[in-house]
C-alpha positions, 0 to 999 in steps of 0.5 A: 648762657648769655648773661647781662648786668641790669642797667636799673639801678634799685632805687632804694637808698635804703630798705629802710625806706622802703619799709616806710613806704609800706608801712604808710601804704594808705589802702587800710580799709577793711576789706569789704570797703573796697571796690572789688576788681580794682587792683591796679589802685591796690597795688603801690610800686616800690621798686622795679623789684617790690611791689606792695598791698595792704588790707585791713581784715573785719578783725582789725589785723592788717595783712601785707601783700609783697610781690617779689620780682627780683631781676634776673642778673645780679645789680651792677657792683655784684662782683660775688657778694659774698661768695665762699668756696664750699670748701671753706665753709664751717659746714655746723649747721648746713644742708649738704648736697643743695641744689643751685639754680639760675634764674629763670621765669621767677626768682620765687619759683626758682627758690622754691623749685631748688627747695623741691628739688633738695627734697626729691633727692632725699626722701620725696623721689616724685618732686620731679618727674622729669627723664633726665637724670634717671628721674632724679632731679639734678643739683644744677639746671646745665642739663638743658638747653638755654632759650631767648626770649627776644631780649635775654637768655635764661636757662630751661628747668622743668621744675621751675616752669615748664616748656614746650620741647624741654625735658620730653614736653611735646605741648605748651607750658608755663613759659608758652603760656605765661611768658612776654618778658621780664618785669611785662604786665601785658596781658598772658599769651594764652590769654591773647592768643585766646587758647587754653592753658596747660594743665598743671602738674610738675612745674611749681612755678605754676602753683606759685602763679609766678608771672601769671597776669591773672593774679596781677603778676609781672613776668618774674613776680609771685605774692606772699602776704604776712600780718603786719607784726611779728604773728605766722600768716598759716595756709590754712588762715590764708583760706579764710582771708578775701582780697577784695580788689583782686577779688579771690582769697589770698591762699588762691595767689600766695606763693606759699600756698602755692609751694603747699598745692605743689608739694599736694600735688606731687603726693605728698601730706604738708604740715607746717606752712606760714609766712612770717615777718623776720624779727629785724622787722618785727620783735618776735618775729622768725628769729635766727634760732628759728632758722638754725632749728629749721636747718637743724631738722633738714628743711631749707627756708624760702627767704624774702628780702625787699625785692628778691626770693632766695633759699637759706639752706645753712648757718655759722653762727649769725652768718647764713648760707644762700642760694641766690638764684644767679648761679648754677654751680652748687659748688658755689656759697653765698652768704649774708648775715641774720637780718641784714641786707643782700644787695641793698634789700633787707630781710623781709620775711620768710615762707616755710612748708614742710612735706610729709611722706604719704601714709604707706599702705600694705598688700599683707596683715599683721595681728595687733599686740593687745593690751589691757588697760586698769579696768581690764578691758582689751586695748589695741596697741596702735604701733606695728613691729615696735620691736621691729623683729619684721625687720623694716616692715611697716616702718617708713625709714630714710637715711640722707646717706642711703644707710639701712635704719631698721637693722639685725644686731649682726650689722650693728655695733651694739646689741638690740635690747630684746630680739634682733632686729633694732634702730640705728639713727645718726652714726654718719656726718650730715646726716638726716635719719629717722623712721615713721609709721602712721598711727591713731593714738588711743586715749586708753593708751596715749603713753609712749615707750620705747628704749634707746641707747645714745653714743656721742663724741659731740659736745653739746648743741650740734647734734639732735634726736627729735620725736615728733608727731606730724609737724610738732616736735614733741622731745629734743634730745642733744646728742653728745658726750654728756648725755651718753647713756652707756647702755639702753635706757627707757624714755616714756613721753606723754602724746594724750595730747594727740589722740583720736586722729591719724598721727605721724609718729617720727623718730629722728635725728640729725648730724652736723660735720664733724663728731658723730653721734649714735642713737639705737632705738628698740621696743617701741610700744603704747601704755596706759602707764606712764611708769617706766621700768627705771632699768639700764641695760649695760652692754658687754665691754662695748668701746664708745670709740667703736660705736661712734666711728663705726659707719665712718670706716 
């Protein structure tokens, strides 16, 4: 591919200057106020690369908009800024195996389209639909053709924006349609040349409207609004805020609510979706710890800083591992530092959208065990195979390695507590494993039991067992040495706070690279009783040693 510096220089002396500039925009009437249709006066121009817009809400909460439109090619002086070899890389705290994109038709659609990508390798196979690579997104975009657009080469990545003639595509695109050239405000081709656009579907470009003109991008630019302090901007709050001077809701052109709509679009439930304000800009703000704790649980996190969009996907205390969309060699590791700066533009905010597997549906029937509750009256218990002697039925199960989960005893190291089938999370480095089942927790029965059994070589704050219930982490357990239980112990959890609706019911946990740890689960079951049996069920002469590095071998 054919590569150029930019010959711009960004003119930000400092992002603190550019921080100024948007704190002081002047268009602070609410929104009402303002003329609808009208958004060329609301939009005030930092930089080639940052736009911004402000509005007051009824509320008096000031929301942001920033249009990121990064440029293309690294800003003159690059030479690597702070590349590493993967080889070096102190990986406590990374997401392996992560995609590495060029840029092409956004920066903000490139990062997201890495993240969707990340994810249709482990565990949401439909993100990408595509032939190449036997229907599996592959960790760089080398497996198309570059193009030029009569002014610069870019790679082809369906993913990111979709192309006539590119990945078996036989009709117009996101780049026929969208497309003049980088940082144009001319109006779209299919506008003016007055066809209908391309139905959306696999691209997530698209739902970002990166580079879409009627949503008052440049070609390159995506929206993402936050409040003005250190709050979360939800999808669903999005939905209820109108922009008057572009004359839609602020969810119908934010790049999150974009991710959100793509991630729907693909089959896929979302839980947790907001933009947020880092706390170098912000007291309160998304924190480094809520970054590390992001990465920990296996989701990458969109980063916004004054001009460019970017994927952090690891950590090494304050120092965190990017992807900075002008390279697509995933052997390659940038980094930058917590709240600083990466090419003169300083960490602005971040967009965070977790996917959530589809409720599996079954073609057989299973009779539900009962149970009475204190009035004697006849209570369904709302989990199937607890004690997954069903083997893997019902449950959902992923291991980042490909490891079975819901196992027989015979292919395990230690004994199920009753029967033989048990859970075996973790017991691989960088790992992420858990298992799920959809479920209405009951209010006669809102107790959670189940039996568990951790075998750890870490010492603490590396490794994890998380228990959730759709998006919200219920328990987290540090899996190490200190907390090892030497048999099977019962853990009783209190979910009253989540029933009368359908529920995901997750259990899972997380590895780092060295040090591994085990966590077996068995008998999982729903109670009106919050007793537990207080028992601890000691295995036969099992060595600690054994069991950790048992997958290892």
């Amino acid at each position: 591919m054919k590569k150029r510096f930019l010959s711009v220089i960004l003119p930000l002396v400092v992002a603190g200057l550019v921080l100024a500039a948007l704190l002081s925009f002047s268009t602070s009437a609410a929104s009402q106020d303002l003329p609808p249709g009208d958004p060329e006066q609301a939009i005030e121009i930092i930089s080639p690369f940052f736009a911004v817009t402000r509005d007051t809400l009824i509320t008096g909460e000031e929301i942001v908009g920033a249009r990121i439109s990064g440029p293309p090619n690294p800003l003159p002086g690059f030479e690597g800024e702070g590349l590493i070899s993967e080889t070096a890389i102190n990986d406590r705290g990374i997401i392996s195996d992560f995609p590495s994109f060029d840029w092409v038709f956004g920066c903000s659609a490139v990062s997201s389209a890495m993240i969707a990508g990340y994810y249709d390798n482990n565990g949401f196979p439909n993100m990408y639909a595509g032939p190449t690579n036997g229907g599996v997104m592959p960790l760089t975009d080398t497996s198309w053709a570059d193009w030029y657009d009569g002014s610069d080469w870019y790679p082809n990545n369906p993913l990111v924006a979709s192309h006539d003639g590119v990945d078996g595509r036989s009709s117009l695109g996101s780049i026929d349609d969208y497309w003049v050239e980088y940082g144009s405000s001319a109006t779209d081709p299919y506008i003016t040349g007055a066809w209908a656009q391309h139905s959306w579907g696999t691209a997530v470009g698209d739902y970002l409207k990166t580079s879409q003109s009627s949503y008052q991008n440049v070609d390159g630019g995506t929206w993402f609004y936050n409040y003005n302090s250190n709050s979360k901007l939800t999808c669903s709050a999005m939905e209820g805020i109108y922009y008057a001077p572009f004359g839609m809701n602020v969810d119908q052109f934010d790049g999150t609510y974009g991710r959100k709509l793509f991630y729907e679009a693909r089959g896929y439930s979302v839980g947790e979706c907001y933009n947020q304000q880092t706390d170098n800009q912000y007291s309160g703000g998304f924190s480094l710890a809520d970054f590390q704790a992001e990465i920990n649980a296996g989701y990458p996190v969109l980063l916004n800083v004054v001009g460019h969009s970017m994927v952090g996907y690891g950590y090494s205390g304050s120092t965190i591992y990017i992807r900075n969309t002008w390279d697509s060699n995933p052997a390659n590791t940038y980094t930058m530092q917590w709240g600083g700066s990466y090419q003169d533009m300083e960490l602005y905010a971040v967009s965070v959208v977790h996917p959530i597997l589809p409720t599996p549906t079954y073609d057989h029937f299973n009779f539900l065990p009962m149970i009475l509750n204190g009035e004697g009256s006849i209570v369904e218990d709302p989990l199937l195979n607890g004690d997954f002697e069903e083997g893997p039925d019902i449950w959902d199960e992923f291991s980042t390695h490909g490891w079975d989960v819901v196992i027989h005893e015979d292919d395990s190291v230690v004994t199920a507590h009753g029967g033989n089938w048990l859970a075996w999370l973790g017991g691989e480095y960088s790992d992420t494993s858990y298992v799920l089942q959809t479920i209405t927790i009951s209010s006669g029965t809102p107790y959670l039991h189940y039996w568990y059994y951790i075998a750890s070589e870490d010492v603490f704050s590396f490794d994890y067992f998380r228990l959730k219930v759709d998006s919200s982490t219920v328990l987290t357990v540090d899996l190490c040495d200190s907390n090892n239980t030497g048999g099977w112990v019962e853990g009783v959890v209190d979910l009253s706070g989540y029933t009368g609706n359908s529920r995901v019911l997750k259990f899972e946990v997380t590895t780092d690279s060295s040090l591994n740890s085990n966590f077996f689960l068995d008998d999982v079951s729903f109670s009106g009783s919050s007793s537990a049996s207080g028992e601890v069920y000691l295995p036969d002469g099992l060595d600690l040693d054994r069991i950790t590095e048992a997958r290892l071998e």
